[in-house]
N, CA, C and O atoms as CSV, one atom per row, in Angstrom:
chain,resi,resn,atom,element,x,y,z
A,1,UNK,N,N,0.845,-1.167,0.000
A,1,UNK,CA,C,0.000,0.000,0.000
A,1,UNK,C,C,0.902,1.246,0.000
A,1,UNK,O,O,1.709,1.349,0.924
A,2,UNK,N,N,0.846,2.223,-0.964
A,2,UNK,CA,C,1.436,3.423,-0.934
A,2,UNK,C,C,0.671,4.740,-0.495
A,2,UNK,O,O,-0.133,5.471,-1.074
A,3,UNK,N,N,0.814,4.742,-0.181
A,3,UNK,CA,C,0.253,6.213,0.546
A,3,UNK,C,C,1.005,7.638,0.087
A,3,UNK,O,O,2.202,7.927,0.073
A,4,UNK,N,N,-0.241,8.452,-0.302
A,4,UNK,CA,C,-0.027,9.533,-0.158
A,4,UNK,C,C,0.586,10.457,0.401
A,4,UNK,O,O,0.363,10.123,1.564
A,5,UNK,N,N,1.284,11.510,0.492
A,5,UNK,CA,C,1.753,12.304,0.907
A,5,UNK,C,C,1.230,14.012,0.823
A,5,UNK,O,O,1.049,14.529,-0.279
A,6,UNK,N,N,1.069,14.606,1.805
A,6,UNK,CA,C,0.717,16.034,2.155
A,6,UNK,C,C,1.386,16.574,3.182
A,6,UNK,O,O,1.690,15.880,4.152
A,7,UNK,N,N,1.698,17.865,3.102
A,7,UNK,CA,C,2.536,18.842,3.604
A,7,UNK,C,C,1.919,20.114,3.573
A,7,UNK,O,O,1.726,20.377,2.386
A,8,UNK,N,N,1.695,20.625,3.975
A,8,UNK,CA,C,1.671,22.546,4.432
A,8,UNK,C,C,3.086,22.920,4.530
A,8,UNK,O,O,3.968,22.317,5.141
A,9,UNK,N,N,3.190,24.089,3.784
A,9,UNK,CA,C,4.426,24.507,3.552
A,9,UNK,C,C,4.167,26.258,3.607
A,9,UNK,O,O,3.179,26.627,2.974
A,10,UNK,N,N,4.847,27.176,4.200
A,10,UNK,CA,C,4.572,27.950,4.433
A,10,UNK,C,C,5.249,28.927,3.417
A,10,UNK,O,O,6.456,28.694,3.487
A,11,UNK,N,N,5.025,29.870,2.549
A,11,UNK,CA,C,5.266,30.630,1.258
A,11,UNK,C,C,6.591,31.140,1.433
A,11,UNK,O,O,7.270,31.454,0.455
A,12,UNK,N,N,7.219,31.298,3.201
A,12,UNK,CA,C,7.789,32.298,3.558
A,12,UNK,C,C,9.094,31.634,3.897
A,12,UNK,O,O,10.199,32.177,3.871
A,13,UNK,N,N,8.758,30.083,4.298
A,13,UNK,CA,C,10.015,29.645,4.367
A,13,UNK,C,C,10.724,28.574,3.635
A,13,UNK,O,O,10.149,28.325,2.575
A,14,UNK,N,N,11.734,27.886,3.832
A,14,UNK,CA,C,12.639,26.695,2.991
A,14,UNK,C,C,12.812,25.512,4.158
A,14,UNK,O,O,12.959,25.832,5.338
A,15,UNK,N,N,12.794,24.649,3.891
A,15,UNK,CA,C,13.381,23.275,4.540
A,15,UNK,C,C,14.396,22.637,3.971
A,15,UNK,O,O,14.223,21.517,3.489
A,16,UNK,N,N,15.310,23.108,3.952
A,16,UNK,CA,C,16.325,22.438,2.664
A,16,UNK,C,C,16.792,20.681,3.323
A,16,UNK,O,O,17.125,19.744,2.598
A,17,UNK,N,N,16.689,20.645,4.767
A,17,UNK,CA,C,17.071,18.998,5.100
A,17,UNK,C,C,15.931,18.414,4.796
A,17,UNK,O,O,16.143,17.282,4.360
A,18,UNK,N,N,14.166,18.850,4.856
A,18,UNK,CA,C,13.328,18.203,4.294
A,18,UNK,C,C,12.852,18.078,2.834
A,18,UNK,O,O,11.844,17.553,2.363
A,19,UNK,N,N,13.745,18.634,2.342
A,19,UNK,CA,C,13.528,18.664,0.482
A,19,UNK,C,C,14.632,17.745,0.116
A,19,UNK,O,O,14.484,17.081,-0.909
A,20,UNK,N,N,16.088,17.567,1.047
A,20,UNK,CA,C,16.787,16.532,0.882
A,20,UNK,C,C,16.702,15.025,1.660
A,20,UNK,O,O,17.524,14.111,1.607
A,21,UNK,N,N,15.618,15.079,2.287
A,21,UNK,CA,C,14.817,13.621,2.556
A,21,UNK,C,C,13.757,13.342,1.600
A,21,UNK,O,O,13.724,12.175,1.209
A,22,UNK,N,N,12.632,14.364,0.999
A,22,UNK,CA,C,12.346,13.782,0.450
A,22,UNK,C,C,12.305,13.421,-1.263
A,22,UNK,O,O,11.373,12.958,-1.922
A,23,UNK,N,N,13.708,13.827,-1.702
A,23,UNK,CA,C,14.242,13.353,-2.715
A,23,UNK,C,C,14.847,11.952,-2.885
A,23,UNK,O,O,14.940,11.235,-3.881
A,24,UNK,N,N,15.320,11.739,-1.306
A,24,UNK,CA,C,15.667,10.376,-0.873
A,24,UNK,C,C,14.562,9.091,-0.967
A,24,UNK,O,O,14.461,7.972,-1.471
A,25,UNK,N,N,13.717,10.157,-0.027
A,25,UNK,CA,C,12.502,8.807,0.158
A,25,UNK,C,C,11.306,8.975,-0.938
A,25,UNK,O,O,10.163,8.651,-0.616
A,26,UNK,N,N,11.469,9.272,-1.695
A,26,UNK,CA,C,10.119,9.997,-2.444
A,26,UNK,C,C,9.270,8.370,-2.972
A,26,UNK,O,O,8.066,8.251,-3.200
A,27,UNK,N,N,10.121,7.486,-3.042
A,27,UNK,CA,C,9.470,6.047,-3.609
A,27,UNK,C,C,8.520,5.383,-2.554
A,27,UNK,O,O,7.630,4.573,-2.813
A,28,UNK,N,N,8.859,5.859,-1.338
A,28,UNK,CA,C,7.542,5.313,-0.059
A,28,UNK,C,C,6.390,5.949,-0.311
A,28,UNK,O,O,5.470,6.008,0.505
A,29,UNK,N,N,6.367,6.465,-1.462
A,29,UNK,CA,C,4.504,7.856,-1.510
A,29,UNK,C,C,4.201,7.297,-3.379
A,29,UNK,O,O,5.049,6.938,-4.196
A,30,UNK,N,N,2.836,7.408,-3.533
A,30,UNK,CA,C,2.354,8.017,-4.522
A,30,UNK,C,C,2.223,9.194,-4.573
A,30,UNK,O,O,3.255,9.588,-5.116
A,31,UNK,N,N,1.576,10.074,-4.342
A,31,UNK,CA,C,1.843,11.078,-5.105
A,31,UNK,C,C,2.017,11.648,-3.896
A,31,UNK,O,O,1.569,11.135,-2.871
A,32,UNK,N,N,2.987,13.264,-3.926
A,32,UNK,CA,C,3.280,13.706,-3.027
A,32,UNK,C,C,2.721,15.485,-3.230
A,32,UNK,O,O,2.860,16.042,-4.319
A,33,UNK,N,N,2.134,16.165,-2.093
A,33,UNK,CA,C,1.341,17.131,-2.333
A,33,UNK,C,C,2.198,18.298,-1.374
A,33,UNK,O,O,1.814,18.532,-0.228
A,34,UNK,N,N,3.235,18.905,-1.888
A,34,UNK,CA,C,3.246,20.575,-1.178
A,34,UNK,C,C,2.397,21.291,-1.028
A,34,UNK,O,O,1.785,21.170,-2.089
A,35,UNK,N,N,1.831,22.057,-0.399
A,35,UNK,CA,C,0.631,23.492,-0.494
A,35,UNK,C,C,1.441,24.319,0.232
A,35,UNK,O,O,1.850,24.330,1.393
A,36,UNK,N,N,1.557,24.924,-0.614
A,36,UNK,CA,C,2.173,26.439,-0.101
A,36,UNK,C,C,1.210,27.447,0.621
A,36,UNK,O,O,0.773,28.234,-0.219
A,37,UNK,N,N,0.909,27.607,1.398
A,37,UNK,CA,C,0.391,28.896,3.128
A,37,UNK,C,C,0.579,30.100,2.437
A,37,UNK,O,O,1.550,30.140,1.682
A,38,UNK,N,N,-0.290,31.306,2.549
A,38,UNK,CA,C,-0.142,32.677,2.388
A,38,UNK,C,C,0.644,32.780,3.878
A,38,UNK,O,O,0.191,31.955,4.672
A,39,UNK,N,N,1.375,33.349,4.246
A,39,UNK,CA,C,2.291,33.915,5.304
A,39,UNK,C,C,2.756,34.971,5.139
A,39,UNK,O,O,3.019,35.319,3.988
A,40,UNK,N,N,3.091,36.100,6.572
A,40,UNK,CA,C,3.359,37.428,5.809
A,40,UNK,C,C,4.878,36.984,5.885
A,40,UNK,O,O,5.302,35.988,6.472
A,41,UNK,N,N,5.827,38.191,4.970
A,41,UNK,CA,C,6.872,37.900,4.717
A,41,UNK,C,C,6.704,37.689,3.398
A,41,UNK,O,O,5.751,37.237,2.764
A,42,UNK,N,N,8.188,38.234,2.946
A,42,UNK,CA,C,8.562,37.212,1.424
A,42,UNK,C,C,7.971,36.239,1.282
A,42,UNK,O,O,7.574,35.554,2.225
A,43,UNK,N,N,7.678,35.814,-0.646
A,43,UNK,CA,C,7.241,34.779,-0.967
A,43,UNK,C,C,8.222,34.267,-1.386
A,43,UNK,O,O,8.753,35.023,-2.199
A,44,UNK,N,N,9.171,32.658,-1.159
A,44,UNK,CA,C,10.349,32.111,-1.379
A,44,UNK,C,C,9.545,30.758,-2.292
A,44,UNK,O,O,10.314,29.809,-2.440
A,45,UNK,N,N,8.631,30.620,-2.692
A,45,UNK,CA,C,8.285,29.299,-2.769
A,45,UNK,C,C,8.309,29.080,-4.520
A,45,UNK,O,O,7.684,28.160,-5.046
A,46,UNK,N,N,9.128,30.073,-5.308
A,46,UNK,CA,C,9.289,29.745,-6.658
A,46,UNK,C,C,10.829,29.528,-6.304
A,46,UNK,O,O,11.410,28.981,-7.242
A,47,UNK,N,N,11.653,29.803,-5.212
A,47,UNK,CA,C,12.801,29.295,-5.067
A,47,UNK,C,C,12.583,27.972,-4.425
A,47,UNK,O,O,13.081,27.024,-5.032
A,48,UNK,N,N,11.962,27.715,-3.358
A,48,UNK,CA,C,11.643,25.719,-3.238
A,48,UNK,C,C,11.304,25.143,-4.200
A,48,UNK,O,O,12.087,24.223,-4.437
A,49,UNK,N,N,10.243,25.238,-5.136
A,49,UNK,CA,C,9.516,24.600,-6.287
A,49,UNK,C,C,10.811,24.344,-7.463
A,49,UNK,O,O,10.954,23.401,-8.240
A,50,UNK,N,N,11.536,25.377,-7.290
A,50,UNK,CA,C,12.751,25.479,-8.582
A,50,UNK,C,C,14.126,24.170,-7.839
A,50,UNK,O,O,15.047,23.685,-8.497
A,51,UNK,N,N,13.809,23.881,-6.261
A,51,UNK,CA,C,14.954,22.845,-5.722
A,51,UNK,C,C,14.570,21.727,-5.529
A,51,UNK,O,O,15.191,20.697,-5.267
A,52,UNK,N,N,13.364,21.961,-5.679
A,52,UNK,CA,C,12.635,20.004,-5.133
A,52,UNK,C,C,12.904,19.682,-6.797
A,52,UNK,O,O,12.415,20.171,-7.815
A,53,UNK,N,N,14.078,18.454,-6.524
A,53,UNK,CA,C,14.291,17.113,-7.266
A,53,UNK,C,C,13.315,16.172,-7.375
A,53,UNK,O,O,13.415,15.495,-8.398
A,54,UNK,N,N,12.356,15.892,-6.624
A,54,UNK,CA,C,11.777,14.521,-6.864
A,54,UNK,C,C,10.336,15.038,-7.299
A,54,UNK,O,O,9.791,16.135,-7.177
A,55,UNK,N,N,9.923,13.819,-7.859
A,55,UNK,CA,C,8.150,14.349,-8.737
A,55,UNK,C,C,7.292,14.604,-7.101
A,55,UNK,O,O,6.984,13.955,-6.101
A,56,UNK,N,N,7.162,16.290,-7.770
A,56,UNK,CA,C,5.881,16.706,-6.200
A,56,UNK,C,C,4.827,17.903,-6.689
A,56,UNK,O,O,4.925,19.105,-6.938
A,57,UNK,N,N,3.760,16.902,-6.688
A,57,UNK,CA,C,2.677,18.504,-7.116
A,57,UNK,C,C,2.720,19.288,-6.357
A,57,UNK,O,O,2.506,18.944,-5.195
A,58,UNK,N,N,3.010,20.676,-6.645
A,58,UNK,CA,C,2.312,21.681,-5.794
A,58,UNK,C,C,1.241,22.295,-5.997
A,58,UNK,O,O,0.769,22.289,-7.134
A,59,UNK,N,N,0.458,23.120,-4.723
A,59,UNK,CA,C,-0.425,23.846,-5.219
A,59,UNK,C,C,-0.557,24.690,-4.118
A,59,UNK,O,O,-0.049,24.427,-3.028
A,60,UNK,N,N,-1.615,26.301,-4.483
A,60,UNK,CA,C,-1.073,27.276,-3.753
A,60,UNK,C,C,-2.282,27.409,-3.500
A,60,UNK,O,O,-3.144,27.469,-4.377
A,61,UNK,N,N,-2.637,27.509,-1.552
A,61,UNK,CA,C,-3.550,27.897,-0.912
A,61,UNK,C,C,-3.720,28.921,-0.153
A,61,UNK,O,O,-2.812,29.344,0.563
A,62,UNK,N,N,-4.891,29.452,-0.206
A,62,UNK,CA,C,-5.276,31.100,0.220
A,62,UNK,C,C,-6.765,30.784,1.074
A,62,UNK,O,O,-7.832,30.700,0.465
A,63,UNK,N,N,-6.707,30.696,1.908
A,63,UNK,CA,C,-7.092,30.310,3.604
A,63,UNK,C,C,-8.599,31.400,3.359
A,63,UNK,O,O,-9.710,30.889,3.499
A,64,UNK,N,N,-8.512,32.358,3.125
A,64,UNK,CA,C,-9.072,33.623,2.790
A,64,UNK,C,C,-10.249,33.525,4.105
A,64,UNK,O,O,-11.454,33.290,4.014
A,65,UNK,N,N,-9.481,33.775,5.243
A,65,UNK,CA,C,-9.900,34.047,6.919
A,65,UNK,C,C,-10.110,32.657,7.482
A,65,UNK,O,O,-10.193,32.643,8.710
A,66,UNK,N,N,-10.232,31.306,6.783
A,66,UNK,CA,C,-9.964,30.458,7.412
A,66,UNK,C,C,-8.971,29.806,7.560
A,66,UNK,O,O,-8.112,29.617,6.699
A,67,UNK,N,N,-8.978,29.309,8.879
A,67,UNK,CA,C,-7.563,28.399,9.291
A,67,UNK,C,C,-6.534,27.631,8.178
A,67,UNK,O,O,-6.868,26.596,7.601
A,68,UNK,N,N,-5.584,28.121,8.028
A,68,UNK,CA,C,-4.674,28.088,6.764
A,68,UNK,C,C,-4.020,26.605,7.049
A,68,UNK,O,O,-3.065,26.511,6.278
A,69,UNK,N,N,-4.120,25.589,7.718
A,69,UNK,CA,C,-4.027,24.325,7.767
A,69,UNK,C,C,-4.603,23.535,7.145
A,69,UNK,O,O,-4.237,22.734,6.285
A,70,UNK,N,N,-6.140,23.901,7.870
A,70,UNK,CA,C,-6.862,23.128,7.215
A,70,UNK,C,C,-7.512,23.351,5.809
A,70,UNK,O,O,-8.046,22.509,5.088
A,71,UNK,N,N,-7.348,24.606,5.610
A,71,UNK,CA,C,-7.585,25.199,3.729
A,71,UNK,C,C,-6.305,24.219,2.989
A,71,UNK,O,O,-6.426,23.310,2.168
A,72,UNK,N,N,-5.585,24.548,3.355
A,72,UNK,CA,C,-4.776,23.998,2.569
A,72,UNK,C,C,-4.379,22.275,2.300
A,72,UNK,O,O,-4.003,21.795,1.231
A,73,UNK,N,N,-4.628,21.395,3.863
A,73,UNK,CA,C,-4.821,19.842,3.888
A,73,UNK,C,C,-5.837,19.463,2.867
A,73,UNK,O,O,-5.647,18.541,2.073
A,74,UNK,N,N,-7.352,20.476,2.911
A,74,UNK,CA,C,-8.648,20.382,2.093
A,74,UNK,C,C,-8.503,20.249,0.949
A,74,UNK,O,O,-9.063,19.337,0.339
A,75,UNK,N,N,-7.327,21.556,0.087
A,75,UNK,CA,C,-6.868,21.433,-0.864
A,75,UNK,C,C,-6.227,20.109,-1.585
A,75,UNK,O,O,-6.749,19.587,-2.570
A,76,UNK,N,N,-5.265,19.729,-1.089
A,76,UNK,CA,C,-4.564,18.656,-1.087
A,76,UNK,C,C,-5.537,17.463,-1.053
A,76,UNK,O,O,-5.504,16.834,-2.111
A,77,UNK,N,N,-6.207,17.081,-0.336
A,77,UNK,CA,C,-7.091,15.904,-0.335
A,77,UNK,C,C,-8.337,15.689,-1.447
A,77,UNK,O,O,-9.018,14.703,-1.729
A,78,UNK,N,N,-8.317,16.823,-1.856
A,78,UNK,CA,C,-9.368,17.155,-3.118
A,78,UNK,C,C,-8.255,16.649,-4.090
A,78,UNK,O,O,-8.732,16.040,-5.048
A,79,UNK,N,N,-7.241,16.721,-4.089
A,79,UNK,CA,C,-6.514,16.318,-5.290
A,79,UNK,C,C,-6.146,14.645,-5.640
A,79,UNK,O,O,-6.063,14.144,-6.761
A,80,UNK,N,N,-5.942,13.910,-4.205
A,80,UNK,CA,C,-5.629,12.814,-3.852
A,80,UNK,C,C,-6.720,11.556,-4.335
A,80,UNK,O,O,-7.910,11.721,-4.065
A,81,UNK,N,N,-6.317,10.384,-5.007
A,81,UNK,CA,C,-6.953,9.541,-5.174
A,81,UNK,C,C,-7.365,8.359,-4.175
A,81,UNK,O,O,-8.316,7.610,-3.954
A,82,UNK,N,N,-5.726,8.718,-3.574
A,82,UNK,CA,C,-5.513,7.168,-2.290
A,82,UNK,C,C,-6.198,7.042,-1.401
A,82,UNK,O,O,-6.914,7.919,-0.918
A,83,UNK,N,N,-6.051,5.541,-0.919
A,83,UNK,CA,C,-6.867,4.924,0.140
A,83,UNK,C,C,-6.250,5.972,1.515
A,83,UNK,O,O,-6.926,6.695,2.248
A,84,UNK,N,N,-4.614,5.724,1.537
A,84,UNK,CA,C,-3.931,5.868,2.502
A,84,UNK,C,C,-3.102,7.312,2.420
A,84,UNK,O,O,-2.240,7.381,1.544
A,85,UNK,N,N,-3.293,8.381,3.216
A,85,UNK,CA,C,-2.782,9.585,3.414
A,85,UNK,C,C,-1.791,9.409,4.604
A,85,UNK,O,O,-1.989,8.725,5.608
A,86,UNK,N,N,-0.264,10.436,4.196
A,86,UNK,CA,C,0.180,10.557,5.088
A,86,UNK,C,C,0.395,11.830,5.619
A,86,UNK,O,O,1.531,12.097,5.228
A,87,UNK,N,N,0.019,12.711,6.229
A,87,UNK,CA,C,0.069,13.753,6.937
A,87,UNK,C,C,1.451,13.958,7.692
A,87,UNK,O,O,1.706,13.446,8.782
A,88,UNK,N,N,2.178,14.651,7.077
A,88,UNK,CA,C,3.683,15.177,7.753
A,88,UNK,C,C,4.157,16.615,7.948
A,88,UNK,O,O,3.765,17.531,7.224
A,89,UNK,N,N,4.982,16.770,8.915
A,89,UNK,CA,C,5.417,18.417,8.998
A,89,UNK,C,C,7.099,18.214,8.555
A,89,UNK,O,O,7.581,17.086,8.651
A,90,UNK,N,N,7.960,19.379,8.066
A,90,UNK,CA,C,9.182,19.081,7.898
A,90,UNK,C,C,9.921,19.059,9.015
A,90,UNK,O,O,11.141,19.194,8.929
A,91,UNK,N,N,9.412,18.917,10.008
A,91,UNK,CA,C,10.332,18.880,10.916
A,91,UNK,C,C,10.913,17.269,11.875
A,91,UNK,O,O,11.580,17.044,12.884
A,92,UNK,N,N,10.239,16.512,10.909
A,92,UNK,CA,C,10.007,14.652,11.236
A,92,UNK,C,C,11.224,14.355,10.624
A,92,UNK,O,O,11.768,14.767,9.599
A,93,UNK,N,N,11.619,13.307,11.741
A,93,UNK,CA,C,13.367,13.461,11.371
A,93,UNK,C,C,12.726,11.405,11.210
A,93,UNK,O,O,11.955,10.873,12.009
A,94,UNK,N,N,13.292,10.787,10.110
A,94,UNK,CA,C,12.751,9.114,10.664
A,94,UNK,C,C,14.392,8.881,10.130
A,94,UNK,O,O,14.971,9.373,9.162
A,95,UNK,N,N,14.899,7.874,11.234
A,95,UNK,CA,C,16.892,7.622,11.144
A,95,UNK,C,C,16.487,6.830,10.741
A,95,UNK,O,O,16.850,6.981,9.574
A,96,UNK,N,N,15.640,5.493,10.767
A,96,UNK,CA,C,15.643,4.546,9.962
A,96,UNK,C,C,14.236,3.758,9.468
A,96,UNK,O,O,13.437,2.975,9.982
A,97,UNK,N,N,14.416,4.472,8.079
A,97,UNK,CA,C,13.284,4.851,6.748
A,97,UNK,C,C,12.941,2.885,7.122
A,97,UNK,O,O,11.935,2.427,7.664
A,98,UNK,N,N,13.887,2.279,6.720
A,98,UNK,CA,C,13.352,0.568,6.718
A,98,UNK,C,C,12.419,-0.157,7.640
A,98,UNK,O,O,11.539,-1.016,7.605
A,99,UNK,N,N,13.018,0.579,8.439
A,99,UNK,CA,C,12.264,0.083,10.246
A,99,UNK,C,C,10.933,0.812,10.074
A,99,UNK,O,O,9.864,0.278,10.368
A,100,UNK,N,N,11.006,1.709,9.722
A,100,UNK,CA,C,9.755,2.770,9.838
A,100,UNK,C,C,8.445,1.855,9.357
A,100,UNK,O,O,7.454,1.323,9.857
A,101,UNK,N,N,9.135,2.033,7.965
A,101,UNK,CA,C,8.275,2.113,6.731
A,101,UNK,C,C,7.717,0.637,7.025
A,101,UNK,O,O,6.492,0.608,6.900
A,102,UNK,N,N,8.338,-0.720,7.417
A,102,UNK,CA,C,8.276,-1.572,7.654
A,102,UNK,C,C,6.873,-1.887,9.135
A,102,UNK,O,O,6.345,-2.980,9.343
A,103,UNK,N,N,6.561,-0.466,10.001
A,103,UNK,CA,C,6.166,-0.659,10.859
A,103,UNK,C,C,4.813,0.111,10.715
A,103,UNK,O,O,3.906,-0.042,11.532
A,104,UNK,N,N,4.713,1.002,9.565
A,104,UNK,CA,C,3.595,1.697,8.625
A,104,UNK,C,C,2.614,0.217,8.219
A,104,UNK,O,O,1.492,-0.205,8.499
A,105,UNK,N,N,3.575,-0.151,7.551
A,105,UNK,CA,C,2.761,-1.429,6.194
A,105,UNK,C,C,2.327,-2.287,7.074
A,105,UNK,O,O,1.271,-2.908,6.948
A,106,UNK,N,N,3.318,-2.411,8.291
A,106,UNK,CA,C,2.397,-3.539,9.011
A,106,UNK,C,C,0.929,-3.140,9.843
A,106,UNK,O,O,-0.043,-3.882,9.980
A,107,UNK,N,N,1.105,-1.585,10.402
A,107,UNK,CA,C,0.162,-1.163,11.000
A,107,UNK,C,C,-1.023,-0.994,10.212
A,107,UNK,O,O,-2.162,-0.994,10.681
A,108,UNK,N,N,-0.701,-0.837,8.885
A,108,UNK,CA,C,-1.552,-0.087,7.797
A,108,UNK,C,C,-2.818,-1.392,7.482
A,108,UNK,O,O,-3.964,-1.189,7.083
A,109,UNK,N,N,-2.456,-2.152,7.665
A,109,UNK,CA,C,-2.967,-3.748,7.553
A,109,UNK,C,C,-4.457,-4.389,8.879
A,109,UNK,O,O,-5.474,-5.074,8.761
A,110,UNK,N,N,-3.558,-3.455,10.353
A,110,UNK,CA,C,-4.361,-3.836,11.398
A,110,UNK,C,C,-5.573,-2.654,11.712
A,110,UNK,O,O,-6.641,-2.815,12.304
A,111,UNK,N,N,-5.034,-1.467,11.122
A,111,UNK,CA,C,-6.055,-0.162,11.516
A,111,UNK,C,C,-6.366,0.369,10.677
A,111,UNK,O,O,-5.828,-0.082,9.666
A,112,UNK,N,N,-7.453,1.726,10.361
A,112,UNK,CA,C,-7.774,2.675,10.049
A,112,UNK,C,C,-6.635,3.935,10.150
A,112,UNK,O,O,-6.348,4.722,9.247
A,113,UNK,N,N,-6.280,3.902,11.027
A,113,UNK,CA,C,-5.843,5.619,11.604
A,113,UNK,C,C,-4.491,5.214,11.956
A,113,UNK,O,O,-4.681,4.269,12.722
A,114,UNK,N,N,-2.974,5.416,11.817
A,114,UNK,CA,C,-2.055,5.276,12.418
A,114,UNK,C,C,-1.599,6.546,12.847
A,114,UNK,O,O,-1.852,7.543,12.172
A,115,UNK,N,N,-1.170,6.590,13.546
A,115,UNK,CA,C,-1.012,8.613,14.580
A,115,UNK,C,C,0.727,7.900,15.411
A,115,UNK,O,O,1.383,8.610,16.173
């Protein structure tokens, strides 16, 4: 089972160790979904979009007074075909992708919801 991938990404900033994980891991996802956040500050996110190596749709969400999380997850899930979503922030560090991923597929099998 491959699962999806979604991210909130905020317009204003870069993750450069999470754009170099997931160039690494990009084969554990079907499709993988950036949404870029209105945030005040500079907009940097034609400089991320121009560094992400691996195949990742983006798309750009505008909250327009509602909670800019969930506008933007909404977004993303409207786009998604899969059974299985994975909901991540860049700040998820996993040291070992095998063990992990290995403990996903098995959970993914016994439940609904893995948290």
């Amino acid at each position: 089972m491959t699962p999806d991938l979604i991210v909130s990404w905020p317009c204003n900033c870069d993750y450069p160790l999470w754009r170099k994980w997931i160039a690494a891991e990009r084969g554990w996802f079907g499709r993988v979904f950036v949404v870029f956040t209105d945030h005040a500050g500079e907009d940097i996110s034609p400089f991320v979009r121009q560094r992400m190596t691996a195949d990742i749709t983006f798309l750009d969400s505008h909250a327009d007074g509602r909670d800019w999380r969930d506008a933007a997850i909404n977004l993303a899930l409207d786009c998604s075909g899969s059974e299985w979503i994975w909901f991540t922030e860049q700040d998820l560090t996993i040291l070992r992708p095998g063990t992990f991923w290995g403990w996903v597929n098995a959970a993914a099998l016994r439940w609904q919801v893995i948290g």
